[in-house]
C-alpha positions in Angstrom: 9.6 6.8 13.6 6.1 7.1 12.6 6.1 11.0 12.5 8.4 10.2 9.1 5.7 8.5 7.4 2.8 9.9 6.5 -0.2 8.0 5.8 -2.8 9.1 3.4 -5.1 11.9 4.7 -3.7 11.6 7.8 -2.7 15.6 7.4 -5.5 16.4 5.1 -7.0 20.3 5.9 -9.8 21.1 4.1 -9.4 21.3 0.2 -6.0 19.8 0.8 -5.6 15.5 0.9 -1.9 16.3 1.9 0.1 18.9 3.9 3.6 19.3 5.2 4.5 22.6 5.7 8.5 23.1 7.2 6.9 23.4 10.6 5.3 20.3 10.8 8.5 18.5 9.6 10.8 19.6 11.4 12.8 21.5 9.3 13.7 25.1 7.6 12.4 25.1 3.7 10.7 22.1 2.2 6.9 22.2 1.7 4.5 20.1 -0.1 0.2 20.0 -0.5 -1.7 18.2 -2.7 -5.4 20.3 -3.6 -8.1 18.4 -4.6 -10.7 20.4 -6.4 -14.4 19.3 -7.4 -15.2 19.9 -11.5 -15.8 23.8 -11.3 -14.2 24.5 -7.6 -11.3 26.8 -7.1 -8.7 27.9 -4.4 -6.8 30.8 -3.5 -3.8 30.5 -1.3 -1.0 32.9 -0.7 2.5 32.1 -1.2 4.3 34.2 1.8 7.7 33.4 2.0 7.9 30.4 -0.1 8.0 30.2 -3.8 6.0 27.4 -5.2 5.4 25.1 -8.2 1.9 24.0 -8.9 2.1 21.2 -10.7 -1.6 18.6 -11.8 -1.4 15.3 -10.5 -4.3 14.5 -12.3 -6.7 16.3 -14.4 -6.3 20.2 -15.7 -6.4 24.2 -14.3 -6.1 27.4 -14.6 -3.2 29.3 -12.4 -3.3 33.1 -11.9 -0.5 34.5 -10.2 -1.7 38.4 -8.9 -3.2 38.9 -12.1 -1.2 36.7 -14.9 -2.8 33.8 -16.1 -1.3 30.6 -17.3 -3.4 27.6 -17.9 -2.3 24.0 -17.5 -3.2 21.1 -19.7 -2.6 18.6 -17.2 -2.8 14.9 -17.7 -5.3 12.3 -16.8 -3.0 10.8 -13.9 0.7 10.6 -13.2 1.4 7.3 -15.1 0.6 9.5 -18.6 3.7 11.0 -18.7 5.0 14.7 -18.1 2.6 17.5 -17.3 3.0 21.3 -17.6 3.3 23.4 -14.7 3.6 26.5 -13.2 5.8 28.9 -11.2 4.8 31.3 -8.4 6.7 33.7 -6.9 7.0 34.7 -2.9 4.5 36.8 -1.3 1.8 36.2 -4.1 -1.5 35.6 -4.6 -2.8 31.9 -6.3 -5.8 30.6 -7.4 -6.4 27.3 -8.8 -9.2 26.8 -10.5 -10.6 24.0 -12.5 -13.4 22.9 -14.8 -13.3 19.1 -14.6 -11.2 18.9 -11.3 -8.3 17.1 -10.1 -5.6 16.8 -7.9 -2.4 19.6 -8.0 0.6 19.6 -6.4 2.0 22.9 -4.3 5.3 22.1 -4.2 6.9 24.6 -2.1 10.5 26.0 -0.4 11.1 28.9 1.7 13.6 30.8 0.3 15.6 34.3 -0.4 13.9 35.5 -3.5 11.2 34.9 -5.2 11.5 34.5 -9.2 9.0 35.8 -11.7 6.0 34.3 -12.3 6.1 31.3 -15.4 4.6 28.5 -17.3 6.8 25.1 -17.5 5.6 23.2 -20.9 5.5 19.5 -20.4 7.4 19.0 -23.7 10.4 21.1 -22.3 10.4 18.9 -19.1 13.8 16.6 -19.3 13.2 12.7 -19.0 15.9 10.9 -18.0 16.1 6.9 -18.1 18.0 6.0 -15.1 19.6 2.5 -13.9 19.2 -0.6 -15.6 18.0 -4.0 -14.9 15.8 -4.7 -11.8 16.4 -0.7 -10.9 15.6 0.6 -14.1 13.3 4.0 -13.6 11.9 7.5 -15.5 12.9 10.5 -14.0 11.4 13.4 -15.3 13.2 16.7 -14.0 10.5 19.6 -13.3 12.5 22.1 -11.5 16.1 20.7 -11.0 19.0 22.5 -11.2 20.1 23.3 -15.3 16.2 22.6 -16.4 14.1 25.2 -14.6 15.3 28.2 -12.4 14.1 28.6 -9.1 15.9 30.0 -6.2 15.5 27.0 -3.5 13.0 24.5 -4.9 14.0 21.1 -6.4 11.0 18.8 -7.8 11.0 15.6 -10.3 9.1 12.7 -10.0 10.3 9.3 -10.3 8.4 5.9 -12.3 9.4 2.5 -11.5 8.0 0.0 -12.8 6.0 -2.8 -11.0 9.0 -5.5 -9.0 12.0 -2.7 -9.6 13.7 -0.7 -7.0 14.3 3.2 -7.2 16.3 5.6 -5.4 18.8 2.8 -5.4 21.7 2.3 -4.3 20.4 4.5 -1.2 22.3 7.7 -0.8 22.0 10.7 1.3 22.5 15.0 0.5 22.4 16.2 4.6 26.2 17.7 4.2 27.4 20.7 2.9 31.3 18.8 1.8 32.5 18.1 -1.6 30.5 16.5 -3.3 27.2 16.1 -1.4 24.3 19.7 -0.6 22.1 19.8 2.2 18.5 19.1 1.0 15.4 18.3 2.9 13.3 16.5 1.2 9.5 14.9 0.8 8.3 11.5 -1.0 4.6 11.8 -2.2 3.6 8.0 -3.4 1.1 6.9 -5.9 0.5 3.5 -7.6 -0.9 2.3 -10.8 -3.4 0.3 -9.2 -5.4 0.9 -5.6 -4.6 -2.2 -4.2 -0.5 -1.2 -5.2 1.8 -0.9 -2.8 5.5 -0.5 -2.3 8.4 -0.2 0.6 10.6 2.3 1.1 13.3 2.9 3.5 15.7 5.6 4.8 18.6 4.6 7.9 21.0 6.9 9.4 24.3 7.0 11.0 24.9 6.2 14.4 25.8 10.3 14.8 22.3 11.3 13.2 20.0 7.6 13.9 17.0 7.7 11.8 15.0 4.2 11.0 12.2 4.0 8.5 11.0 0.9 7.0 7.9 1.8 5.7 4.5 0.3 3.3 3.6 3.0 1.4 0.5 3.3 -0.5 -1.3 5.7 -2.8 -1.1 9.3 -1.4 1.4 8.4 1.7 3.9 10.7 2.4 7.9 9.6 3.4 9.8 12.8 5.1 13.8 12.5 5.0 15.2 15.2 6.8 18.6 13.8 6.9 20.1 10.0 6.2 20.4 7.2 3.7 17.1 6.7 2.3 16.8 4.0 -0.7 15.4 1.8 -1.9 11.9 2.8 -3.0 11.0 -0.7 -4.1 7.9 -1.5 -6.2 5.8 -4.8 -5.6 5.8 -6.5 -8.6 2.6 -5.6 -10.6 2.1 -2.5 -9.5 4.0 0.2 -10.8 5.2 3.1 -8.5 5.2 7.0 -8.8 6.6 9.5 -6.3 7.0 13.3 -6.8 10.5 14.3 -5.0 10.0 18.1 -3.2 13.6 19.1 -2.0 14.9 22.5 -0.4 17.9 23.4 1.7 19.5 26.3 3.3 22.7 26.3 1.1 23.5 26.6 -2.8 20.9 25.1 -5.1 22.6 21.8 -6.2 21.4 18.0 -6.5 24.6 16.3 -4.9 24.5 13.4 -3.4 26.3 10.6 -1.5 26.1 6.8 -2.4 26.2 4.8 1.1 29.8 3.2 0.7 28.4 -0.2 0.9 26.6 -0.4 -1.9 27.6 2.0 -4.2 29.2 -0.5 -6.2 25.7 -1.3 -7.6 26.5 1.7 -9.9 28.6 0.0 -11.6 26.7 -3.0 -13.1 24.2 -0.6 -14.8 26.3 -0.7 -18.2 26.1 -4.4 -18.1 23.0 -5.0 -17.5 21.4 -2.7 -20.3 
C-alpha cells in the first residue's frame, strides 16, 4: 500500500517539494503541491481546470491572479496559527512570488466552475477546538463549506498536540447516502520538531480493502481515496500539523461516517473537558 503514502520529496518536480495531481492518485478531483521559493524567486503556473487555494506554509508572497494582486502576510511556520490565503479561479494564470521565501500550498480540485478571484484574511479563518482529553485538536477551517465559497475544494488544517490522537474516532466520506459525501482527500504532515514523528492509519471494508499503517514525518503525504482513515496520532513531544485537501464529484458537503465500532468515543468528549 505504499503508493498511499507518500514520503517526503519522493514526488518533488522542480520548484515543487510535493505533488499529487488527480492522475497520480488515482482519482477524479483532488490535487495538492507544496512550492518552495528561494528569498526573491517566483513561479507561474496555470490553473486549467482546477480551481486552487494558495495558501503559505511558511513565510510570505505575493499572488497575482491574470492581473489582480493580493498579497499574503503569511506566518513564520504552521504552528503560528492561521494564515491568509488566496483564491484562484480555473483556467488562470498564477504567480507566486516572494521576497524572503517560503513554502505555499496549491491546494487544488477539478471542478465545474471556477469562482472569482479573492483574498481569505487569516482573522476571518474559523478555529474550531475539537475533542477533548487525549484527542483534543485545532481545526482551523480555510475553505470548508459555510466559511469560504468554492465550488469543489475543501481545505483546513488540523494541530494536535504532542501524545494526542486526531482524526479520531476514524471515519470515512466515500458514499453518496444520508448522511455521509463522497470526498477524496490528501494528508500533508508537518511536525514541530525534525526529529517528530507521528502514525497514521486508514482500513477499509472487505468490499473496498485498503490497509495503511503508516510513520509519517515532516512533508510526507497520506492519500485516502476511499475508507476509514483515523487516527492521526502524535508521539508524545512532538506536536503534529496536517493540511486536509478534499474534493469529490457530488455536492460540496463535509459529511462523514464514524466507523460503528468506535463511534462511541464521541461521547466521552463532554466528560472529559
Amino acid at each position: 500500500m505504499n503508493r498511499y503514502h507518500l514520503p517526503a520529496r519522493s514526488t518533488e518536480d522542480g520548484l515543487y517539494d510535493t505533488v499529487v495531481t488527480p492522475e497520480s492518485a488515482g482519482w477524479t478531483h483532488s490535487g495538492l503541491k507544496v512550492l518552495e521559493l528561494e528569498p526573491g524567486g517566483a513561479h507561474t503556473f496555470a490553473t486549467g481546470p482546477a480551481e486552487h487555494l494558495v495558501l503559505p506554509l511558511a513565510g510570505s508572497c505575493d499572488v497575482v491572479v491574470d492581473g489582480e494582486h493580493f498579497h499574503l502576510d503569511g506566518r513564520t511556520g504552521v504552528f503560528d496559527g492561521p494564515t491568509d490565503f488566496a483564491y484562484a479561479t480555473t483556467d488562470a494564470a498564477v504567480t507566486v512570488r516572494s521576497d524572503g521565501g517560503g513554502r505555499f500550498a496549491l491546494a487544488s480540485a477539478v471542478c465545474d466552475r471556477g469562482l472569482p478571484n479573492r483574498y481569505g484574511p487569516a482573522e476571518a479563518v474559523p478555529i474550531e477546538h475539537r475533542g477533548a482529553g487525549a484527542c483534543a485538536r485545532q481545526v482551523r477551517g480555510y475553505c470548508m463549506p459555510g466559511t469560504f465559497d468554492a465550488d469543489r475544494l475543501l481545505v483546513c488544517e488540523v494541530v494536535t498536540p504532542g501524545g494526542n490522537w486526531s482524526s479520531y474516532p476514524p471515519h470515512k466520506h466515500d458514499e453518496e447516502r444520508d448522511g455521509e459525501s463522497v470526498l477524496e482527500e490528501i494528508y500533508y504532515f508537518e511536525t514541530d520538531r525534525p526529529e517528530g514523528f507521528a502514525f497514521h492509519r486508514v482500513y477499509g471494508t472487505p468490499e473496498r480493502p485498503i490497509d495503511v499503517t503508516a510513520e509519517v514525518r515532516s512533508g510526507d503525504v497520506v492519500l485516502v481515496p476511499h475508507g476509514w482513515h483515523g487516527p492521526s496520532a502524535a508521539a508524545p513531544g512532538y506536536d503534529l500539523f496536517y493540511l486536509n485537501v478534499m474534493a469529490g464529484p457530488g455536492e460540496r458537503a463535509w459529511r462523514i461516517s464514524d466507523d460503528p465500532a468506535h463511534a462511541w468515543i464521541r461521547t466521552t468528549w463532554e466528560t472529559d473537558r
